[in-house]
Structure formats: C-alpha cells, structure tokens
N, C-alpha and C positions, 0 to 999 in steps of 0.2 A: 481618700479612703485607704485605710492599712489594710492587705493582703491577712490575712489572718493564719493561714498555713506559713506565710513568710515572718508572719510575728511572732509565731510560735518555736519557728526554725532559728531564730535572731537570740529568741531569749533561752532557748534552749542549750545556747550556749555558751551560754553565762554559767563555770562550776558553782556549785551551791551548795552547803550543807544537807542535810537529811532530817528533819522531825517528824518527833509523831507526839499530837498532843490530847491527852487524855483526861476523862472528867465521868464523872458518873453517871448510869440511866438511874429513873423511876425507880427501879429495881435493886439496885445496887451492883449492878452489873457494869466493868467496864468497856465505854466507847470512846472514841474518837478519828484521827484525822490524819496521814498522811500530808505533810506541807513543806516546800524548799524556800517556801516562802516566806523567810525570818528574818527577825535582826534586832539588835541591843537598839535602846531608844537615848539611853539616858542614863545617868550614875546617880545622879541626883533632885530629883527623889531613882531610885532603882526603877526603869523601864524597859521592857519587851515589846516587840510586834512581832503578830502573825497572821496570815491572809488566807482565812478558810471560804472555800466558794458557798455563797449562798445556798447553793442545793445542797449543800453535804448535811447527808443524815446526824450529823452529831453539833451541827452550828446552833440550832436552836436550843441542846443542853448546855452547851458551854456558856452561851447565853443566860439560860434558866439558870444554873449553878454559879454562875459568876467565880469558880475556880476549877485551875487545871494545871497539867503538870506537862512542861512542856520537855521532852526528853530528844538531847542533841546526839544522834542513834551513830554507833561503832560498825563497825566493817563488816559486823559478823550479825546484823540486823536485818538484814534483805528480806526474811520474811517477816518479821515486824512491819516493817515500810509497806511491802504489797498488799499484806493480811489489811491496814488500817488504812489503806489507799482504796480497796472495794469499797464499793456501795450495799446498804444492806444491815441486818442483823449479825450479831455469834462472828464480829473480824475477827475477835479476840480468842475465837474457839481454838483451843490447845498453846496460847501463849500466857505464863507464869505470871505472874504480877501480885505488887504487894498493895495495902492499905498505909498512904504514910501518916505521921499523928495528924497534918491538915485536915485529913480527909481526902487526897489524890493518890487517886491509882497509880502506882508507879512499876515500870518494866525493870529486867533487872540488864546487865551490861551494857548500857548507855553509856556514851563519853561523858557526859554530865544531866542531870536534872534540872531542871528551874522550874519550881513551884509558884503558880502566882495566884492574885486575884483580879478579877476583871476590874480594870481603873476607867477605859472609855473604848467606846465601837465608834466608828468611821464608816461611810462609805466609799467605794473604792471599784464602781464599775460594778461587774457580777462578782465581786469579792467585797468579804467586809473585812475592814482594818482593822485588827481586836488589838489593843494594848495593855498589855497587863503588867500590875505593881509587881515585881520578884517579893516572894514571900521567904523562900526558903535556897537554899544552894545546895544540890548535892554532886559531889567529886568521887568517882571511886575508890577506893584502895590502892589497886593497881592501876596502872595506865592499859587504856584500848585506842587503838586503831578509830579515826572517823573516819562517817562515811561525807562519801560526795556523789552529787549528781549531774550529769552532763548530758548532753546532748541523747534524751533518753535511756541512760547505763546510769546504773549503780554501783559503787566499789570503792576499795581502799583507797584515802589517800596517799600517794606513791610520796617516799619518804624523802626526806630535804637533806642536801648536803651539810 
C-alpha cells in the first residue's frame, strides 16, 4: 500500500507546467479547471491530455461541451491558477476573458492557447484522462515568462543559460 501523504510529497516534486482549461456553463458563463496535469499526446493526428479530478465542478461541462481551451498560463497568472483551482461558482469573478470564433473562452496573457475538441475520456483512478483533437494554436505577439509548479509554489521559470 502507497503512503498517500508520501505520494503526494514524491509527485510533488516533479516541476510541471501550469493550466487552466476552460469551456462553457448552461449560461454562457465561463468555468473551468486549474491542472499540472498535461502533456502533448501526438503530432499525428494533433493530440492533448489532461487529468481533471472527477469531483471538479466543471468536468461534467467539459464533458457536456466536448470543447475547451486549454491555456499554458505565464508567470504573471497566479491568480488565474488559484481563482480556477477553487471549488464552487463565479472562479472567474473579475478575470478578463474573450469568446474565440470556436466558441472557447479564452484568458488573455497566457504562454500559449490550445483549442481543442474532446477526441476520447479514459479512466485514470479518481481522475479522468480527457484527450483532446488540438483545433486551433494560439502564440502571443510578444513572448511571457511560464509558469511552473513545484513542490507546492507557483512561479517564474528561472531563466537558462
């Protein structure tokens, strides 16, 4: 049997990227998901994974919608990240966001975009594996700073020689 506090302490220390992936309510209101949980699947056909826990309040739309936009969040995101990391209604209360032509909400100073459509779900323990088709690419204008996450910290990635 795996320690669970110690599984947690192990994987925790794995750095990781930063997302947050977002998709529509009923309303036209957007939700989603705080996750470090990513990764490119595939070039060919274009494939994504991401690992939203079954309880999270927005896994059933993303599901229902079968599109979302999955945004690989810049240095200066921290409250994006913790805002779509609560549980709950209104994460998105006071954060900016647009309508793209897909139909995904989209945040703005993200290191990049990926637009997708739900291709297949998995399960995956109390997480489900979502992979999704890449629809669309978007790249900023200027270059930002990502984020990474580590042993519970958020922050810059420190620059390469």
């Amino acid at each position: 049997m795996i320690d669970a506090h110690t599984y947690k302490l192990v994987m925790g220390s794995f750095p990781s990227g930063v997302t947050v992936i977002t998709t529509l309510d009923d309303d036209g209101q957007i939700v989603g998901l705080t996750a470090s949980a990513f990764s490119s699947l595939s070039i060919d056909p274009a494939l994504v994974l991401f690992c939203p826990n079954y309880s999270s309040d927005s896994y059933p739309l993303l599901i229902k919608n079968k599109r979302f936009a999955i945004h690989l969040l810049s240095a200066e995101q921290q409250s994006e990240a913790y805002a779509f990391a609560k549980k709950g209604k209104d994460k998105a209360r006071g954060i900016e966001w647009t309508l793209s032509e897909l139909g995904n909400p989209l945040l703005g100073n993200a290191t990049a975009i990926i637009e997708c459509e739900l291709w297949r779900e998995y399960e995956g323990g109390d997480h489900a594996i979502l992979v999704g088709a890449v629809q669309n690419l978007i790249v900023p204008q200027q270059r930002v700073e990502p984020m990474i996450y580590c042993r519970g910290k958020m922050g810059a990635l420190p620059a390469f020689a």
